[in-house]
N, C-alpha and C positions, 0 to 999 in steps of 0.2 A: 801807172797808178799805184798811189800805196796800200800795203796791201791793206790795214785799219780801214782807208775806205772800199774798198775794193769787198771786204766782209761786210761792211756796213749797207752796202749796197744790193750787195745778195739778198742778208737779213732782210731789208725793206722789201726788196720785190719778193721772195718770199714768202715772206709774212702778209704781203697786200693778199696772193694770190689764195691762200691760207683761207685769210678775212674772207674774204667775199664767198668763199666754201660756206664759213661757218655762218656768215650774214643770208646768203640766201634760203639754207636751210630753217636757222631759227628765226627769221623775222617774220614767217606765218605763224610760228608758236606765240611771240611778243603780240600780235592783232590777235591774236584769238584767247590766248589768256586773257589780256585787258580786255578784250569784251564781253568775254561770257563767264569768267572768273572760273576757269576751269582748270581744274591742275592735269594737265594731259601729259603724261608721260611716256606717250608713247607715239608723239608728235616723230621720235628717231624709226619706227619703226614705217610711216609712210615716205622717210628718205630710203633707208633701205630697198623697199618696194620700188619706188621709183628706178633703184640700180638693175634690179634685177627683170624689170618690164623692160630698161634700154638693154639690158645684155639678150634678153630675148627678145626684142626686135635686133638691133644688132647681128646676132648668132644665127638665131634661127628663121627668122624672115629676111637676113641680108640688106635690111633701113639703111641705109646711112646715117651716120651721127648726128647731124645736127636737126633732120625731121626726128630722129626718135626721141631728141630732148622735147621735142613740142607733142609729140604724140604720149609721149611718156605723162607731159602737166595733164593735159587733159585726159588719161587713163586714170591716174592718182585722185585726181580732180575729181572725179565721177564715181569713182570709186570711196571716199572717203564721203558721199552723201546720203545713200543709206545708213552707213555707220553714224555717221551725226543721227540722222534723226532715231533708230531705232536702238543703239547704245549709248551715244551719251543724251543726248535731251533727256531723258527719266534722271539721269543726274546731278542735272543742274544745280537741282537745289539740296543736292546731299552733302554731308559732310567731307571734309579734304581729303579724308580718310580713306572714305569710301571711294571719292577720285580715284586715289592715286593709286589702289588694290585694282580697281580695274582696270587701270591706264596700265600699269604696271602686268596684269595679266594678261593683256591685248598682245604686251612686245614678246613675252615667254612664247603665248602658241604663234606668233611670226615669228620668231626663231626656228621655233620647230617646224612650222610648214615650210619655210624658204628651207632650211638642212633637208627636208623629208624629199622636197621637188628637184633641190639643185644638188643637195649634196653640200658637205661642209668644207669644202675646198674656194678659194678666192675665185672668181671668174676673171676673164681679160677679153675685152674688146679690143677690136682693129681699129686703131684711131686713124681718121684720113689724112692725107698725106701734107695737106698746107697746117694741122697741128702737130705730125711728128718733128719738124725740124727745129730749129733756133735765129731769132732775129737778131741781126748784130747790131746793134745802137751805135759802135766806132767807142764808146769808152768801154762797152763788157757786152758780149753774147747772152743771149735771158731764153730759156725754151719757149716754144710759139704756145702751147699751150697753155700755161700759166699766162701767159699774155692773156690768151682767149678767156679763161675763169677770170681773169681781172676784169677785162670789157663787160662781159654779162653779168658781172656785182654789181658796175658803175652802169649799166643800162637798166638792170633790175628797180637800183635805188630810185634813178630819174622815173620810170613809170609807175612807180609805187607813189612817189610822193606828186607826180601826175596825177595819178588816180586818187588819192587821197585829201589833196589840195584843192583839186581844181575842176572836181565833177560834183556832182551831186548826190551819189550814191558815195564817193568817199566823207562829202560833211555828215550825212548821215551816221556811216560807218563812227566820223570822228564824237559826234552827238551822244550814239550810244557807249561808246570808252569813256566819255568824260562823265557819264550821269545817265544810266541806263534806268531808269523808272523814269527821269523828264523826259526822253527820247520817247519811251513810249506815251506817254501821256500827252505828246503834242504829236500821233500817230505816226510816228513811225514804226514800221514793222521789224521789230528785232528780231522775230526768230529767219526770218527771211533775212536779214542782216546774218544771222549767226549761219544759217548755210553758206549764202554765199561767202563770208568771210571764212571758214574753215575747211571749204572747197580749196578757195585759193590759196593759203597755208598750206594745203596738205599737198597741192599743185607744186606749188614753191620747192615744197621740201625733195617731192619727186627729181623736179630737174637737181637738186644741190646732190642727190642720191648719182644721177645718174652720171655727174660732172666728177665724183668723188673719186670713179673707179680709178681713175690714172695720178693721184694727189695721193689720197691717202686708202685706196685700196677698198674694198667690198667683201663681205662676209656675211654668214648669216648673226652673228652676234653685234653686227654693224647696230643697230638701234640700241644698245645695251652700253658697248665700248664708249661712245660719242655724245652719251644722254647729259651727262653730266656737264660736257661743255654745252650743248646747244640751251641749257638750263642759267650755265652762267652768265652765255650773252643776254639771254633775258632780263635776268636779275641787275645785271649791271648798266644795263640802257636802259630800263626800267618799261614797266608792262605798258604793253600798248603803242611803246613810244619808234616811230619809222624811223628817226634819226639818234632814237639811244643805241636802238640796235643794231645800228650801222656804226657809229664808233665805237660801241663796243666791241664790235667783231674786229674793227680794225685796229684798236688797244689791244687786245688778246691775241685774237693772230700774230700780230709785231712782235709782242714780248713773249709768248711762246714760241715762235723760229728764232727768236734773238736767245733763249736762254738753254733752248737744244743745241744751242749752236756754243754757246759759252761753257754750260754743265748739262752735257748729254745725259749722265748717272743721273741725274737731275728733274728727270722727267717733265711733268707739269707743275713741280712746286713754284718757278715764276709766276707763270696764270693764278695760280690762289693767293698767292701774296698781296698782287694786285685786287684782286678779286674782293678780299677780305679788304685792305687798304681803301677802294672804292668804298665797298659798305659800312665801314667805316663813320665814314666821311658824309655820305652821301645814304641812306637808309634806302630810302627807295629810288639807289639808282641814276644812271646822271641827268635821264630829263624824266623820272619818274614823281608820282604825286601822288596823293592821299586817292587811295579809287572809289565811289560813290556807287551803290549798287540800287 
């Protein structure tokens, strides 16, 4: 194989495996933004948690990996429901300002209590034994892993857009993003919308947390390091939207392992080029729209 394709093929699987990190993670921030217009900043700090509930099931109770990813959604899940109602609900209708100082102050003491509990060192889980190895496809070898994060991006998407297509509680959900005052006004109940949908956001982001640890590694500054991209998939799929945030993830991903891989000194300046070139072009985003509150 040459080797131009041979790079080009890495970069892609790569970069898929990337994506779907960064799409499962932020695509509860994009539903929950677009529906409660809320600037949550600290959407990174319940992926983190989520890492750190799998490594203590994992470590300390001996789970297995793939019940701790589901034990984990529904820890995060249950856990970010008091928070809704007795943190953010009073500031709904506050200024962005005031959002983002508190969303912002949420990640500072989850930094400090995951360093205070775990210590500021990276954790590592035992990953079992049919994702340590590598499947050979006969043109290039690809680790099983990254395989695995690709399948639960593309199963994620299918039951999201499941749920949000083709139930009832999803046309609701889509009722109150497109025009939340007629939503309520033909009874629908938003704030029971707004739990359940920030439950499962915050669910989402657990497993993306908990998948990270072998990708791109777990720390306590993890919610802090990562804000900034799970912010841009947002903005670049546009709020609210299941399928911006799905190409966006997989635009960003691609072209950030395609331009580590080109100009490593380089860092993330591809991702904002794009980034800015999308916004650009596109204001709110690629399937984003004027939001109606």
């Amino acid at each position: 194989m040459p080797q131009f394709l041979e790079a080009a093929i890495s970069i892609i699987f790569d970069g898929l495996a990337y994506a779907m990190l960064l799409f499962v993670i932020s695509v509860g921030l994009s539903i929950t933004m677009g529906l409660m217009g809320f600037v949550n900043l600290a959407h990174g700090a319940f992926a983190m948690a989520g890492g750190y509930v799998t490594v203590s099931l994992m470590n300390g109770l001996g789970v297995p990996f793939l019940p701790s990813l589901g034990l984990t959604f529904v820890s995060i899940a249950l856990i970010s429901i008091p928070l809704e109602r007795l943190v953010y609900a009073p500031l709904y209708k506050a200024t962005d300002l005031d959002q983002v100082l508190l969303s912002i102050g949420l990640v500072f003491m989850a930094i400090g209590a995951v360093t205070f509990v775990y210590g500021p060192s990276p954790p590592s889980v035992q990953m079992p034994e049919f994702l340590k190895g590598q499947i050979d496809l006969g043109f290039k070898v690809f680790p099983s892993y990254r395989f695995f994060v690709i399948l639960v991006g593309f199963l994620m998407i299918f039951l999201l857009w499941f749920g949000f297509e083709r139930t009832i509680i999803g046309a609701k959900i889509r009722a109150a993003v497109d025009n939340r005052s007629m939503a309520q006004s033909i009874g629908i109940n938003v704030d029971r919308l707004f739990i359940l949908t920030f439950a499962m956001g915050s669910g989402l982001a657990g497993i993306g947390g908990g998948m990270a640890i072998e990708i791109v590694g777990l720390s306590p500054t993890f919610a802090i390091n990562y804000l900034v991209l799970f912010l841009i998939v947002v903005v670049v799929g546009g709020l609210g939207s299941l399928r911006g945030a799905f190409l966006a993830a997989i635009v960003l991903g691609i072209v950030d392992t395609a331009g580590k891989y080109i100009w490593p000194e380089g860092g993330a300046f591809f991702i904002y080029v794009v980034t800015i070139a999308v916004l650009l072009v596109r204001p709110d985003g690629f399937f984003g729209k004027e939001h109606v509150q």
